[in-house]
C-alpha angles and dihedrals in degrees: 000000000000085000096054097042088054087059101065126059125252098273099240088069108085098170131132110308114008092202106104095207138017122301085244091061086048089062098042089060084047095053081047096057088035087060094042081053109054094029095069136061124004123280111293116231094162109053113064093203091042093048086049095050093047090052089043089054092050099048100046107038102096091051096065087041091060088036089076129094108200096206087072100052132084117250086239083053095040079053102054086047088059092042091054101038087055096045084047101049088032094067096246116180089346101305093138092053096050088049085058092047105055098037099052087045103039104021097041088172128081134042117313097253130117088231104076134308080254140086082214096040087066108042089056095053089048091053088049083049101057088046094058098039082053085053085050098050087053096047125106111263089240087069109064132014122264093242087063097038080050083049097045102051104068090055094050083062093036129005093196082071090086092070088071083056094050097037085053090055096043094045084051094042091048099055091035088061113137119228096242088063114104111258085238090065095042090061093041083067089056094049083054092051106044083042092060096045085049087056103051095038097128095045111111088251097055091041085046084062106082099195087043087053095049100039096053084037094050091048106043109103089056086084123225108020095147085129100045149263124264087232119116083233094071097054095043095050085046099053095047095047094115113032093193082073107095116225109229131169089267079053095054103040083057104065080041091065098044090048087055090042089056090043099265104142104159091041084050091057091048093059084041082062100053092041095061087052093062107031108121104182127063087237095052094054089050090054092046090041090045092050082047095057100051090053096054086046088049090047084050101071134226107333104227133194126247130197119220122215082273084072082255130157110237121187122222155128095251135332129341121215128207111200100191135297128058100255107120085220088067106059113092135212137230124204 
């Protein structure tokens, strides 16, 4: 709020321009506020002002970001913009979940990557980015932490270094899905995270991988498969990108819940299976049994009804069987 009092003029002056500073300072304080936004608190589903100010803030971040010429800025501004691009793209506080949140809800076009809906939009932001890691690399070590400066370096050499970064917080974000998400947004995490790799396939830490490697090698020639393939393949490689990242039965039941979203029953209850093994609460045993159960219902086929000699519905999977008698023991089903 201070920042953006000192911008504006006192209102009695009514000379010339009544910004007190340049346009690019304007958007520095913006992308400020924009990180202070989307670093702190969850997503917000319940209040309607706080859910538009969080998408505002996603989709036109990287606007203000681009807005600003560098030559006009302070090197303690310059600074601050460092310090909020890399809290913003490093996950910090849930930003990243809350980017793959709102443009997958709200800009439903585009590739499903934090950078922009457009090839071209993101060429451009990962261009920006490069200049100012460059500026980063160059700034005195009092300015900016040495986590960011750490941050910043890969991507002066190679801009497409930040899709490890974002492939790391979407891999994390993915496996760490809670059970009350839609199974829609679960596997939107998943799209984020198998774009990113994509696209920084060729990068040493991708190529290092070996299943990574062989899985974007092996399916090349398919074309476009940025978002992904409906092969169990393309869930499993995704989900053991980063080995530091430890598999637990939430894990697990992530990549569950992606395999059934995309229509793989049988590789969901694989990952069902290992969930349960490692499932250390009551609750979380009910959520993995319950997941197990609609799969089997689902492998089971149409349930369809079927009329005994009294002219009454029966309900079954397929065709019950009375062998005598009129004991209701003693009728048998068929599945």
């Amino acid at each position: 709020e201070n920042g953006l009092r000192s911008y504006f003029r006192p209102p009695g002056n009514l000379v010339g321009d009544r910004l007190r500073t340049s346009a690019s300072s304007g958007h520095a304080m913006i992308l400020q506020i924009i990180q202070s936004i989307l670093c702190t608190g969850p997503v917000n589903q319940i209040d309607y002002g706080e859910r538009a100010l969080q998408a505002d803030a996603v989709m036109g971040w990287t606007h203000h970001l681009q807005a600003i010429n560098q030559a006009e800025l302070s090197e303690e501004e310059s600074a601050c913009v460092i310090e909020s691009m890399c809290n913003i793209l490093s996950n910090r506080g849930g930003s990243i979940q809350k980017m793959e949140f709102y443009r997958r809800r709200w800009g439903r076009t585009g590739p499903p990557c934090v950078l922009g809906k457009t090839d071209e939009d993101i060429e451009n932001i990962l261009a920006c980015l490069q200049a100012w890691a460059v500026s980063a690399t160059k700034m005195s070590p009092s300015r900016i932490s040495n986590a960011t400066a750490a941050w910043m370096r890969p991507l002066a050499r190679n801009p497409h270094a930040v899709f490890i970064n974002l492939a790391e917080a979407h891999v994390t974000n993915w496996l760490m899905s809670h059970g009350h998400m839609d199974d829609r947004d679960i596997n939107n995490r998943y799209l984020f995270a198998h774009y990113a790799l994509y696209r920084g396939r060729h990068l040493a830490d991708v190529q290092q991988n070996q299943q990574l490697r062989a899985y974007f090698m092996e399916h090349a020639e398919r074309g476009d498969i940025s978002s992904g393939l409906a092969i169990e393949t393309s869930f499993t490689v995704v989900s053991r990108a980063f080995l530091h990242i430890d598999m637990t039965a939430q894990s697990y039941l992530s990549v569950a819940v992606s395999m059934l979203y995309n229509g793989l029953k049988e590789s969901c209850l694989k990952q069902l299976d290992l969930a349960i093994r490692q499932a250390d609460t009551d609750i979380e045993c009910m959520e993995i049994y319950m997941r197990m159960a609609q799969v089997h219902i689902m492998l089971a086929g149409p349930i369809r009804p079927n009329i005994d000699d009294a002219g009454l519905g029966v309900v079954g999977t397929d065709e019950i069987k009375s062998e005598g008698g009129s004991d209701a023991g003693d009728d048998k089903v068929e599945t």
